[in-house]
C-alpha positions as CSV (number, residue, x, y, z in Angstrom):
1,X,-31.4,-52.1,-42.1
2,X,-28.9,-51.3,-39.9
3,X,-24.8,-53.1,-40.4
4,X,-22.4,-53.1,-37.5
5,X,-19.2,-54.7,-38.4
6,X,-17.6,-55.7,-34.6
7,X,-14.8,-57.9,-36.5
8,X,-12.1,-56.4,-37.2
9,X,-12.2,-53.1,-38.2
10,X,-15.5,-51.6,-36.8
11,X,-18.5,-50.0,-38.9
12,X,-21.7,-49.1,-38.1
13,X,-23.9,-48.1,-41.6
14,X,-27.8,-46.5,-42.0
15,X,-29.2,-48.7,-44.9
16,X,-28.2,-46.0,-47.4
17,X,-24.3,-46.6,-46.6
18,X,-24.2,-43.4,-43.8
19,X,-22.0,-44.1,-41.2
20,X,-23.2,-43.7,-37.8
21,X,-20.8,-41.3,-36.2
22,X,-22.7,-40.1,-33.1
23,X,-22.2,-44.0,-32.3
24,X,-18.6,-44.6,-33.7
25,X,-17.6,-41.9,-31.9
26,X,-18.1,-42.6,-28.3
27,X,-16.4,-45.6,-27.3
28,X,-18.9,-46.2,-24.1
29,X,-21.4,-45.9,-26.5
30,X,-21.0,-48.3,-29.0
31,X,-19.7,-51.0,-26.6
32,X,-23.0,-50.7,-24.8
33,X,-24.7,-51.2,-28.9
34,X,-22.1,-54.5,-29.5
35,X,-23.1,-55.8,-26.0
36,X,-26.5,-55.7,-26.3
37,X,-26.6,-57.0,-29.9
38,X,-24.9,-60.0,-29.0
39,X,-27.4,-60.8,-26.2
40,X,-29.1,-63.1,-29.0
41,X,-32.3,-62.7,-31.0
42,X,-34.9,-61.4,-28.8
43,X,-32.7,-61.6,-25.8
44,X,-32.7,-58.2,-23.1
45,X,-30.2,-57.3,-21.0
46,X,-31.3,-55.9,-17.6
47,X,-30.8,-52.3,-17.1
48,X,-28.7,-52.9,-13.4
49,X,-26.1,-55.5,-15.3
50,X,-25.3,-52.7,-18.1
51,X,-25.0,-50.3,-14.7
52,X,-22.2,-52.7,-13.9
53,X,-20.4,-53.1,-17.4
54,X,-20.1,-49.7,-17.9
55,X,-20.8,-47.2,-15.0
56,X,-19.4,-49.0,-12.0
57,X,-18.0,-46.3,-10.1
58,X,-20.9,-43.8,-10.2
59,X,-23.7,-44.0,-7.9
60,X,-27.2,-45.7,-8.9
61,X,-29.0,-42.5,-9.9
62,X,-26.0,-40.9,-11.8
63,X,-25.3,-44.2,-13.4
64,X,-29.2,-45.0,-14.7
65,X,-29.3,-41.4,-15.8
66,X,-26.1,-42.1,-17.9
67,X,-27.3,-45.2,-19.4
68,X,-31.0,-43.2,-20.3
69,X,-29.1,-41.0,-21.7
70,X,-27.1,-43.3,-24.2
71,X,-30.1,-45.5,-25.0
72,X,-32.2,-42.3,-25.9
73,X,-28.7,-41.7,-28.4
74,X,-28.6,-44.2,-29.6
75,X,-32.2,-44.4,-30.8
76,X,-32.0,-41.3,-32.3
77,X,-29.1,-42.7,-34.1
78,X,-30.2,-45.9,-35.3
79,X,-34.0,-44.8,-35.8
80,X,-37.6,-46.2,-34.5
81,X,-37.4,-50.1,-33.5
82,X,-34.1,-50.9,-33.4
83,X,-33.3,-50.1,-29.7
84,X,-36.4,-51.8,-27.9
85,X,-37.7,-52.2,-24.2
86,X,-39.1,-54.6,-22.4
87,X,-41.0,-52.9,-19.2
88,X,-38.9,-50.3,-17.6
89,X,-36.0,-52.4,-16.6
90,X,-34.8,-54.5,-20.0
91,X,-33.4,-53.1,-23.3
92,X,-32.4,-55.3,-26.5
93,X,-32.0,-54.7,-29.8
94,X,-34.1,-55.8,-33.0
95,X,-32.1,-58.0,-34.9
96,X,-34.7,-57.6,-37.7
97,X,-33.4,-54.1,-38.2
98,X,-29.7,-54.6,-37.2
99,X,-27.1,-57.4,-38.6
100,X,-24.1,-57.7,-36.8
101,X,-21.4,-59.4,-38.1
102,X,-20.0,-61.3,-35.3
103,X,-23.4,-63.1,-34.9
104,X,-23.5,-64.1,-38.5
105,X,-20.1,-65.5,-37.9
106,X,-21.1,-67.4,-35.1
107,X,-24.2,-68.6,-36.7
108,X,-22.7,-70.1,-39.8
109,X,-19.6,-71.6,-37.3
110,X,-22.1,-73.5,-35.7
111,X,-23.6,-74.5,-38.7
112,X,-21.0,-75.9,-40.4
113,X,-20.9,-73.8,-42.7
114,X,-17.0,-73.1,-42.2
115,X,-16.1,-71.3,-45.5
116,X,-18.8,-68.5,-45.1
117,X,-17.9,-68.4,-41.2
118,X,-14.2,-67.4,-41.4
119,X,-15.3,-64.9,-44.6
120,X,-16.6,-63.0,-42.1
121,X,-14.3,-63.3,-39.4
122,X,-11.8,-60.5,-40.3
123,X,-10.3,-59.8,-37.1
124,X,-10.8,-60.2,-32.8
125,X,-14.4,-58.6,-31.8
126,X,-13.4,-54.3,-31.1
127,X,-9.9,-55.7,-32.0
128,X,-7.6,-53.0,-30.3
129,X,-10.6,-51.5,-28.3
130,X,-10.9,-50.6,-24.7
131,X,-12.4,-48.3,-22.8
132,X,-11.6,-46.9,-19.2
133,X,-12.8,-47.7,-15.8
134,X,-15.0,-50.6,-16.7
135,X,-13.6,-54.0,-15.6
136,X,-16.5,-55.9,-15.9
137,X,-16.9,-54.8,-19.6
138,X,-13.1,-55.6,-20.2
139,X,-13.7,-59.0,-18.8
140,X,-16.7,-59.4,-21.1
141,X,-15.1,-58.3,-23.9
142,X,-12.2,-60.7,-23.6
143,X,-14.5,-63.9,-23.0
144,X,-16.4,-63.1,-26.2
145,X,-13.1,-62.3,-28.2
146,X,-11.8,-65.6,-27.0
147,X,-15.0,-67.4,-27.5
148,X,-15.3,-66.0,-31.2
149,X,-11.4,-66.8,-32.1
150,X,-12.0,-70.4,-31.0
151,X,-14.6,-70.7,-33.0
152,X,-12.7,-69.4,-35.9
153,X,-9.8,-71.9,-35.0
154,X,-12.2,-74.3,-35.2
155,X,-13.8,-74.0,-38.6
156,X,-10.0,-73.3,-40.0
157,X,-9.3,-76.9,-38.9
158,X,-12.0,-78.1,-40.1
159,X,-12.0,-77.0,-43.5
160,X,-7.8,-78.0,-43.6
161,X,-8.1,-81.4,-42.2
162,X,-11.1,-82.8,-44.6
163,X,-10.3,-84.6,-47.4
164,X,-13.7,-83.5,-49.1
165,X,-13.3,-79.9,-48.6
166,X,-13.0,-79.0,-52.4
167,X,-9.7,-76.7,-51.6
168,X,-6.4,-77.1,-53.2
169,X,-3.5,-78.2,-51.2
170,X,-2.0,-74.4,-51.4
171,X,-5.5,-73.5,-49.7
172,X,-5.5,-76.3,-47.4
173,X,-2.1,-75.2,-46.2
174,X,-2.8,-71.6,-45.9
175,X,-5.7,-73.2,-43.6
176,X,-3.7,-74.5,-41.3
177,X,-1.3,-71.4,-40.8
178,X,-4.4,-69.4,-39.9
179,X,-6.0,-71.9,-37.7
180,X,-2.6,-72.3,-35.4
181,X,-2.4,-68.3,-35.9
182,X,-6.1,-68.1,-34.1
183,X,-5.0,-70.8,-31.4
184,X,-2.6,-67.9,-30.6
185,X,-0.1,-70.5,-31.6
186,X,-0.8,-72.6,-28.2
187,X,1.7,-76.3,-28.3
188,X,-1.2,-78.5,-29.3
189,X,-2.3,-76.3,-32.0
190,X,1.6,-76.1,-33.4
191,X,1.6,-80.1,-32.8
192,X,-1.7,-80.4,-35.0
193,X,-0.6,-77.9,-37.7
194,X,2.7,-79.8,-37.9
195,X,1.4,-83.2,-38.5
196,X,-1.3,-81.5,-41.2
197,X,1.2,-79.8,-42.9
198,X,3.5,-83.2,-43.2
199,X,0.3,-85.0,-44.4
200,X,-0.4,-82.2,-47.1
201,X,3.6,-82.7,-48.1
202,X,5.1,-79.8,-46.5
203,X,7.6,-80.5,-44.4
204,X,9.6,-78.0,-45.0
205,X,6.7,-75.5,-43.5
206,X,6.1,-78.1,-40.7
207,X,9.7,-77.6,-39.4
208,X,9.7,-74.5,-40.3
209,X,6.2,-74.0,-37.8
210,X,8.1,-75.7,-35.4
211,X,11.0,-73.5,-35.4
212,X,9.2,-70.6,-35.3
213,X,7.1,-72.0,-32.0
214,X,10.5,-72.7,-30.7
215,X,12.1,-69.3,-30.7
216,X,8.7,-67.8,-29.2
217,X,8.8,-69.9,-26.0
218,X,12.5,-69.3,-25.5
219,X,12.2,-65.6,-26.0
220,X,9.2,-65.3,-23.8
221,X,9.5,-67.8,-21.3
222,X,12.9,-69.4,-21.6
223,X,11.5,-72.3,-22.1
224,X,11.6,-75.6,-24.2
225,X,8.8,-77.3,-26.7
226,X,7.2,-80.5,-24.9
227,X,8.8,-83.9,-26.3
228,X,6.4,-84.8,-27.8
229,X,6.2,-81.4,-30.1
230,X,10.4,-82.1,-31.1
């Protein structure tokens, strides 16, 4: 079976550990791959939508023959059945023959299963990654790396904030710091790790979170914490 990692640092492996290089090494390339494998089990992405992600500038004949060309690629790459068809206007991907990491992180998120989820999140999806002349796939990409993080944030607070979690207070705290660190340490988020960390006994890292929030908004905005955060 095929592994992409899209978290973090990105892989892409055969089954015996190979790493897919003809892929790796085209940006374009293996966007188009992480695009179409979070489509969703069984899910198919119509050929004129990936003409907009990633060719938009090119006309429709020089922009279908560009996307042939990468799905034939990446076929070759990957090997029989993982790149599939539906008709002559829909391509997907097998998600028998592919894991991707980012949708195994979503799946256990959703779940509940919060521990697992934030095992595998190891970093923003293509962290770093961009590629040029493809607005449409920038926007995408940000939307799903927000969407992802959120979910991250999520399970982070929800593993800090209950009791029955099984964690030690040291994890519990360490919790918090990365769940306000995936909120992109937005004023509620301080707020809620503040009051967590107090209720945990560290008040000393809940002023010390404060402080921190404080001397970001001056220095970016010139600005002041809500009243309710001081």
């Amino acid at each position: 079976m095929i592994r992409l990692d899209a978290l973090g640092a990105v892989r892409l492996q055969r089954p015996d550990g190979q790493s897919v290089d003809e892929v790796l090494a085209q940006p374009r390339r293996l966007a188009l791959l992480v695009v179409l494998a979070l489509a969703g089990p069984g899910v198919s992405l119509r050929r004129d939508r990936l003409l907009l992600l990633f060719w938009p500038d090119s006309d429709t004949a020089h922009a279908r023959n560009a996307l042939s060309r990468e799905i034939y690629v990446l076929r070759h790459a990957l090997g029989a059945g993982v790149v599939v068809s539906r008709g002559t206007e829909e391509v997907g991907i097998d998600r028998a023959r592919l894991v991707l990491d980012a949708a195994g992180f979503e799946a256990l998120a959703k779940g509940g299963r919060h521990r697992e989820a934030l095992a595998l999140y190891r970093g923003d999806l293509l962290a770093g990654f961009h590629i040029a002349n493809a607005p449409d796939f920038e926007r995408w990409l940000d939307q799903e790396r927000n969407r992802l993080r959120e979910l991250a944030a999520q399970a982070a607070w929800n593993l800090a904030e209950r009791d029955e979690a099984g964690g030690t207070d040291v994890e519990r705290v360490a919790l918090v710091h990365r769940a306000v660190q995936l909120s992109q340490g937005d004023e509620p988020g301080v707020r809620r790790g503040m009051r967590l960390l107090a209720r945990l006994g560290d008040r000393r890292g809940a002023l010390a979170l404060c402080e921190r929030f404080t001397a970001r908004l001056q220095d970016e905005l010139g600005a002041t914490p809500a009243a309710e955060t001081l």
